[in-house]
C-alpha positions as CSV (number, residue, x, y, z in Angstrom):
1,X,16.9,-20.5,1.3
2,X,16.6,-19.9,5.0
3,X,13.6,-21.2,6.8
4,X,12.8,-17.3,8.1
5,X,11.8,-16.4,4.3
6,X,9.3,-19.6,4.2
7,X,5.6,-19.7,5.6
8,X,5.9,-22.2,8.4
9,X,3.3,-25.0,8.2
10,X,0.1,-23.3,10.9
11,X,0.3,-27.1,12.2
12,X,3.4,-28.6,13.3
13,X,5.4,-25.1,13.2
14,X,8.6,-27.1,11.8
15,X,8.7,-27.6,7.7
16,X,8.3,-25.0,5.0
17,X,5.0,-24.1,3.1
18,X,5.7,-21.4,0.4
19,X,8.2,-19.1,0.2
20,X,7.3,-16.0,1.5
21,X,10.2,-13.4,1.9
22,X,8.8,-10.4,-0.9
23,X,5.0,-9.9,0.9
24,X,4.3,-7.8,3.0
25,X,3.5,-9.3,6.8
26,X,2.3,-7.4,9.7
27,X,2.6,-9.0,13.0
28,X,-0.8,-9.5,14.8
29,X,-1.5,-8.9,18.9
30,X,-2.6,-12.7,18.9
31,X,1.0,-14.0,17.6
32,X,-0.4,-14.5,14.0
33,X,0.9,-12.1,11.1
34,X,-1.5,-10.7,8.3
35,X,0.1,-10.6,4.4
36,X,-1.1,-7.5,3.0
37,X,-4.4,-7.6,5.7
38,X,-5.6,-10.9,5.1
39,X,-4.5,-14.0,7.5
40,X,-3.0,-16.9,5.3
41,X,-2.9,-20.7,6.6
42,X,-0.9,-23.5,4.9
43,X,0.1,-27.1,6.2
44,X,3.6,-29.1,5.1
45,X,2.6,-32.1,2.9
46,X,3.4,-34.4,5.8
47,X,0.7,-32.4,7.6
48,X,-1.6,-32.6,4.7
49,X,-1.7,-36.0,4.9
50,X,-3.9,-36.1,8.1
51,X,-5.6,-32.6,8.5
52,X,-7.3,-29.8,6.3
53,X,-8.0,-26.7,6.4
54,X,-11.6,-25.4,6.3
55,X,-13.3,-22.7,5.0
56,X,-16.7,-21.9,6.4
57,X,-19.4,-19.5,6.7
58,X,-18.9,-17.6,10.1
59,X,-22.2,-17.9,12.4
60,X,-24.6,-15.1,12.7
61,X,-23.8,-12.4,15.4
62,X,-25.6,-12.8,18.4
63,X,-27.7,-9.1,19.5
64,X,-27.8,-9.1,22.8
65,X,-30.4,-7.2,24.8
66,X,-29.2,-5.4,28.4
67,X,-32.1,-6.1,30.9
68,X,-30.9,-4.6,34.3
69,X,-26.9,-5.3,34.7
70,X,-26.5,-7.9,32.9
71,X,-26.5,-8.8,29.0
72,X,-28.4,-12.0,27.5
73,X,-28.6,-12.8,23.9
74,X,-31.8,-13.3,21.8
């Protein structure tokens, strides 16, 4: 199969991760692409070797209060 129907590894850009050519993608502003709305990561299993991929809670939002001008958080 080509490489263009494989989801390139989101580390070193050069091996295959999983086949990928039947879902849907949509290409994002920031150079990533979406499957069906949702932002997939994968690394090659030489990648794997040395690096992982995380899942974490995002932080709080910070409120920020304007005072005058300018904007500081709370």
């Amino acid at each position: 199969m080509a490489f263009c129907d494989y989801h390139a590894c989101d580390r070193c850009g050069e091996r295959k991760t999983f086949y990928d050519a039947n879902m849907n993608f949509e290409d994002q502003p920031d150079g990533s692409y979406t499957y069906d709305g949702h932002r997939v990561f994968a690394l090659c299993h030489e990648c794997a070797k040395t690096h992982e991929i995380v899942i974490q809670v995002k932080p709080a939002r910070v409120k920020a209060a304007k005072v005058g001008e300018e904007y500081f958080p709370w």
